[in-house]
Residue frames relative to the residue before (quaternion, step in Angstrom):
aa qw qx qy qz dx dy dz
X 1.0000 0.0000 0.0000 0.0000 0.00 0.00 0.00
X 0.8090 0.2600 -0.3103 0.4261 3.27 0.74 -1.12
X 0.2460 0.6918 -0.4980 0.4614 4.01 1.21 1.01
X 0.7886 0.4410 -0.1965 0.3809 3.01 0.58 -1.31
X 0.5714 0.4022 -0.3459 0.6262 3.86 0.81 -0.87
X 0.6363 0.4131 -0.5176 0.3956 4.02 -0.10 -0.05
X 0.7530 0.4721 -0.2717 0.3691 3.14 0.82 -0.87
X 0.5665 0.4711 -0.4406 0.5129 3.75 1.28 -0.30
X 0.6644 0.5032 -0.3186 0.4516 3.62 0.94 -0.82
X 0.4935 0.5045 -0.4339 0.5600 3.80 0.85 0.40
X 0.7242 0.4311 -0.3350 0.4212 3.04 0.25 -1.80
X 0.6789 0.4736 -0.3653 0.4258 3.74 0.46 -1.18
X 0.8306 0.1800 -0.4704 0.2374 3.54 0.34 -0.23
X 0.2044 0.8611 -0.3493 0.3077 3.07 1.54 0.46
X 0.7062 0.4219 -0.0935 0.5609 2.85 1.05 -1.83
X 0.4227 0.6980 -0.3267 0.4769 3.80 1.18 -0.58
X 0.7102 0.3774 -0.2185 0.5526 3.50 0.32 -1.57
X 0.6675 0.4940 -0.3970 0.3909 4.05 -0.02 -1.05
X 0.6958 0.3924 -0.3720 0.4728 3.85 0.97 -1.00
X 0.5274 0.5801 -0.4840 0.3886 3.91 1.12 -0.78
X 0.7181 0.3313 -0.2235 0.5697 3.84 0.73 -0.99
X 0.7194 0.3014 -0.4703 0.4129 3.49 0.30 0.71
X 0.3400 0.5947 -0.4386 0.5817 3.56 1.42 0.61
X 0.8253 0.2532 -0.2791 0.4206 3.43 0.17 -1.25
X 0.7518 0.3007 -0.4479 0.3791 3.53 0.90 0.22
X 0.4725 0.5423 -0.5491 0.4255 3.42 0.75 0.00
X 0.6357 0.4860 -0.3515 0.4858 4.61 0.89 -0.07
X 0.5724 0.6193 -0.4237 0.3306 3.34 1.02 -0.64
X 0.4711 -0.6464 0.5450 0.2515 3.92 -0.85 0.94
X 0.7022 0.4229 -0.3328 0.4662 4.06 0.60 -0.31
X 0.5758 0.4654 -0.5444 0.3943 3.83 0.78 -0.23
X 0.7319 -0.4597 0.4412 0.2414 2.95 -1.96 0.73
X 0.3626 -0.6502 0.3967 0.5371 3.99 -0.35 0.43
X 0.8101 0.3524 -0.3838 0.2687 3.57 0.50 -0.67
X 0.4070 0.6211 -0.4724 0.4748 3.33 1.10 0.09
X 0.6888 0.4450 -0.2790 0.4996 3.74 0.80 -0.57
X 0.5555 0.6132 -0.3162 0.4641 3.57 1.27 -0.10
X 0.6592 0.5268 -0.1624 0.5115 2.64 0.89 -1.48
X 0.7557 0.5325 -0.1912 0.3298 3.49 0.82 -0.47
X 0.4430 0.4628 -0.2814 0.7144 2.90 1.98 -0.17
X 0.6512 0.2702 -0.5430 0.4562 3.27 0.06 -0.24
X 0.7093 0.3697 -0.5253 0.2903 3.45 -0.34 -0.17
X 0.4366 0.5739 -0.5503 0.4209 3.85 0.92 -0.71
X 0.7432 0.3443 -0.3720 0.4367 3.78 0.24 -1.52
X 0.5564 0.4822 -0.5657 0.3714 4.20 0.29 -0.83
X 0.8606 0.3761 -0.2687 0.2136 3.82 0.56 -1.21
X 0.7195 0.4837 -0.2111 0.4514 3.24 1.65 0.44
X 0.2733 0.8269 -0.2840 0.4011 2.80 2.00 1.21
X 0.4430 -0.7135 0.4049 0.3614 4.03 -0.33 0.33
X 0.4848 0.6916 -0.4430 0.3007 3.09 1.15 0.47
X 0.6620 -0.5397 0.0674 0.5157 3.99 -0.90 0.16
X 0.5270 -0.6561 0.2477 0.4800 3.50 -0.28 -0.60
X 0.4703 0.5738 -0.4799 0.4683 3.47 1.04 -0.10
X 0.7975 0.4492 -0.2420 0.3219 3.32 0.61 -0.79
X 0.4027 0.6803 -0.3421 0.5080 3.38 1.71 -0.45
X 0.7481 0.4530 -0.1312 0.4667 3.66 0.68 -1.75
X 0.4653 0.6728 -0.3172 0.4798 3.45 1.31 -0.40
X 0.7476 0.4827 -0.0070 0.4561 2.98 0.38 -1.78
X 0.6991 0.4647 -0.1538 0.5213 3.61 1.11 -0.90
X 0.4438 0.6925 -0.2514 0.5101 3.38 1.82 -0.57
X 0.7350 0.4224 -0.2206 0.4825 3.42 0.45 -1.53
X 0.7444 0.4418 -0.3052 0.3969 3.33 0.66 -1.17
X 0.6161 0.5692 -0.3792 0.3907 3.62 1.14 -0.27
X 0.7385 0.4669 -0.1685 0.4564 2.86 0.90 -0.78
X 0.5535 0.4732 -0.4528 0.5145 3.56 1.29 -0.11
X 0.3927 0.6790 -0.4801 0.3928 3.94 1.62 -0.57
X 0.6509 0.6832 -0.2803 0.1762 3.29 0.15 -2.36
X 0.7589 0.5702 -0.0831 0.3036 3.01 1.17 -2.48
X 0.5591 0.6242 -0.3979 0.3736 3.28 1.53 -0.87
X 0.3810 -0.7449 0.5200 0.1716 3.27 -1.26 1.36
X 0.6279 0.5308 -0.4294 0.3736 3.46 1.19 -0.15
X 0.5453 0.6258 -0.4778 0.2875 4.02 1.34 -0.02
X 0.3577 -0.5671 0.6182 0.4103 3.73 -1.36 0.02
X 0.8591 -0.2789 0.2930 0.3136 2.88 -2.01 0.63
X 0.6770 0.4822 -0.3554 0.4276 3.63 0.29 -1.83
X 0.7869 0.4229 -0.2607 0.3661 3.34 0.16 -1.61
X 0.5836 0.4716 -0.3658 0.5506 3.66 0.79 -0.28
X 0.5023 0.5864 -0.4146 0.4817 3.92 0.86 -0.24
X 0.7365 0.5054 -0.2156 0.3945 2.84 0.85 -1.66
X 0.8278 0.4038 -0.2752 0.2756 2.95 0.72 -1.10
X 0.4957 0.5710 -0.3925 0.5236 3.58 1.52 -0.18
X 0.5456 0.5452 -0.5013 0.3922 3.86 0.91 -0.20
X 0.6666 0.4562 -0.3041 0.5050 3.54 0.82 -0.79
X 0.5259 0.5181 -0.5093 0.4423 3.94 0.70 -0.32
X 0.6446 0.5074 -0.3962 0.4124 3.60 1.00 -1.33
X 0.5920 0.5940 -0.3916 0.3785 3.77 0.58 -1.29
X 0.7077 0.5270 -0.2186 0.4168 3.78 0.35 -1.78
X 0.7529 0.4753 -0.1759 0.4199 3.72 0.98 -1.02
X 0.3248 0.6927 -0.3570 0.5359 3.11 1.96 0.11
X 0.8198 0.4357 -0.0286 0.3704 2.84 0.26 -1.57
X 0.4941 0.4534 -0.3441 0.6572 3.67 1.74 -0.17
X 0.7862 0.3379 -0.4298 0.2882 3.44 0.51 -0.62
X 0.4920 0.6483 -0.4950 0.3045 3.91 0.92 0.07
């Protein structure tokens, strides 16, 4: 039992950190506007009452439809594959 509450309390701040770095790019003055849309939507997909595998799922696609956008620089595409890594954490528990 007490395995388990550590592990939601990771996962949660896990998931914590991925929205902190989608804040700071969804403010950033160089992201694309829809790429910055798209990014809210995922802040709002990951802070839904739905389960969580499925939240990160969902937040998956939408990252990755980010990534593809030929119109991002490098950094911000860094960035944004850091948060795939974070979210896939959190699929793998």
């Amino acid at each position: 039992m007490a395995l388990s509450v550590g592990i939601q309390e990771d996962t949660s701040e896990i998931v914590g950190m991925a929205l902190e770095s989608l804040r700071q790019l969804e403010d950033d003055i160089n992201m694309p506007k829809n790429a910055k849309t798209r990014i809210h939507a995922i802040t709002g997909i990951l802070q839904q009452g739905e389960e969580l595998s499925l939240r990160t799922h969902k937040a998956l696609a939408e990252c990755d439809e980010i990534a593809n956008n030929p119109h991002l620089d490098q950094i911000t595409r860094a960035q944004i594959w850091n948060i795939v890594s974070l979210l896939e954490k959190v699929n793998g528990r």
